[in-house]
VMD Tcl script that draws the C-alpha trace (Angstrom):
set ca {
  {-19.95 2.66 5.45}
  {-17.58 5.64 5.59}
  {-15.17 3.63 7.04}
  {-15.50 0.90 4.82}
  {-15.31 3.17 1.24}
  {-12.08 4.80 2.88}
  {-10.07 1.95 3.72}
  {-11.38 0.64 0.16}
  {-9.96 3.47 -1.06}
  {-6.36 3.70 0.75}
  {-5.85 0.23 -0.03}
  {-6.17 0.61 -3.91}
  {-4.23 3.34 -3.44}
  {-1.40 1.92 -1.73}
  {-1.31 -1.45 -3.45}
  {-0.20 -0.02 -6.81}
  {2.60 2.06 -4.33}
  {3.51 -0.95 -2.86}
  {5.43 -2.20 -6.08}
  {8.41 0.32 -5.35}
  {9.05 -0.73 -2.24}
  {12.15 -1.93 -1.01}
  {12.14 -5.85 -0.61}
  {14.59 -8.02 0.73}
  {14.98 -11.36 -1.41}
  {12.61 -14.21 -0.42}
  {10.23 -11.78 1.11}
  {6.63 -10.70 -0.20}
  {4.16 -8.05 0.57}
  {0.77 -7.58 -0.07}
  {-3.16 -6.99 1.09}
  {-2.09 -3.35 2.09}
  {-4.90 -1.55 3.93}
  {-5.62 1.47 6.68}
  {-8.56 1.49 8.91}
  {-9.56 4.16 10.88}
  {-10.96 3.34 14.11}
  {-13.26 5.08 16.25}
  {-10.83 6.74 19.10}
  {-8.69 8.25 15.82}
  {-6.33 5.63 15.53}
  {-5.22 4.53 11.94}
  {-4.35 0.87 11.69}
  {-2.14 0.44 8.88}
  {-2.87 -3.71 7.77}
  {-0.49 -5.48 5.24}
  {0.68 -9.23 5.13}
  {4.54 -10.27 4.59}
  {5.41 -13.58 3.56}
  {9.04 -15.59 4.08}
  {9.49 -17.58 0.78}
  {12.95 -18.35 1.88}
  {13.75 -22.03 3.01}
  {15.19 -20.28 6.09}
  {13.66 -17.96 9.02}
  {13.43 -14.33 8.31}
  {14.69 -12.22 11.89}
  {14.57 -9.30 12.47}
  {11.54 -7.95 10.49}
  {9.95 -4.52 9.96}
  {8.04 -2.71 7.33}
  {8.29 1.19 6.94}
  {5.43 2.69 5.92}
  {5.38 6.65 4.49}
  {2.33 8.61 4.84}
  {1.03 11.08 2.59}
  {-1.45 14.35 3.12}
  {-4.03 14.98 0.08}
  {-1.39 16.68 -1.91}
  {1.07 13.98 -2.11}
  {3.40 15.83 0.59}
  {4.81 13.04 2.78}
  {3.72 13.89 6.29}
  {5.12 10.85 8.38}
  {6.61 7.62 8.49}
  {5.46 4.77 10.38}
  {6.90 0.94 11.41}
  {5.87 -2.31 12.14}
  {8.09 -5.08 13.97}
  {7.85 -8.64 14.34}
  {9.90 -9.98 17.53}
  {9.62 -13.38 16.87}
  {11.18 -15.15 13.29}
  {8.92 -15.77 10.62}
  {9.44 -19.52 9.53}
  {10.08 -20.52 5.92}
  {6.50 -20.57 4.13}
  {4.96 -18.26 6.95}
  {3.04 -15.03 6.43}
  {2.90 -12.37 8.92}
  {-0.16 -10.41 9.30}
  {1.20 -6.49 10.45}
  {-0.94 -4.50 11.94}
  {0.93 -0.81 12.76}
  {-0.90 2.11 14.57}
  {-0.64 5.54 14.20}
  {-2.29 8.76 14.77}
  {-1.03 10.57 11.86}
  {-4.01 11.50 9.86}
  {-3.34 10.92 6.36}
  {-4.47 10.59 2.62}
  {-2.39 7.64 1.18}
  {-0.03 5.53 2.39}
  {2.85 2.91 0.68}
  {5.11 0.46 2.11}
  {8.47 1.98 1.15}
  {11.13 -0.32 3.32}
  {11.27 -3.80 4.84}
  {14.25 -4.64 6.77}
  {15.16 -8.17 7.75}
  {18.52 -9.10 9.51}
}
mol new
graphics top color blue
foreach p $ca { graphics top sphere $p radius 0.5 }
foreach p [lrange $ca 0 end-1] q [lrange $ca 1 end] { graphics top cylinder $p $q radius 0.2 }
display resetview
């Protein structure tokens, strides 16, 4: 349940953070969430989709992580080796072992 009300938490948190992210044209982000699993491993979750009419290479999301008083402690990023088609959603999944309080997606890079 622990587990349940924190990644709750971090992902109400980081979904209003989300909005100043840096977005490339054609691309979406959203359902931002962190789960902590039982070795100590944070999985930062998010989902990125290509509303271009073309393929999207090259694609990574930044994530900055935050300690309780707001400090940013760490950064953190997720690649996709293979192109996302036109109309496709990627579903990023980016470990770390940072602990943190809050997190945002700050970047995402296409080429």
């Amino acid at each position: 349940m622990k587990k349940y009300l924190a990644s709750l938490l971090l992902s109400l948190i980081s979904a209003g953070a989300s909005a100043q992210s840096s977005l490339p044209h054609g691309v979406s982000i959203q359902d931002l969430g962190a789960t902590r699993q039982a070795d100590g491993v944070w999985i930062i979750t998010s989902t990125v989709s290509n509303h271009r009419d073309t393929a999207v290479t090259g694609l990574s999301v930044t994530y900055a992580l935050y300690d309780a008083q707001g400090k940013e402690i760490g950064r953190v990023t997720g690649r996709r080796d293979t192109p996302l088609a036109p109309g496709e959603s990627w579903h990023s999944q980016t470990p770390t072992t940072t602990n943190f309080t809050r997190f945002s997606a700050k970047d995402i890079q296409i080429q």
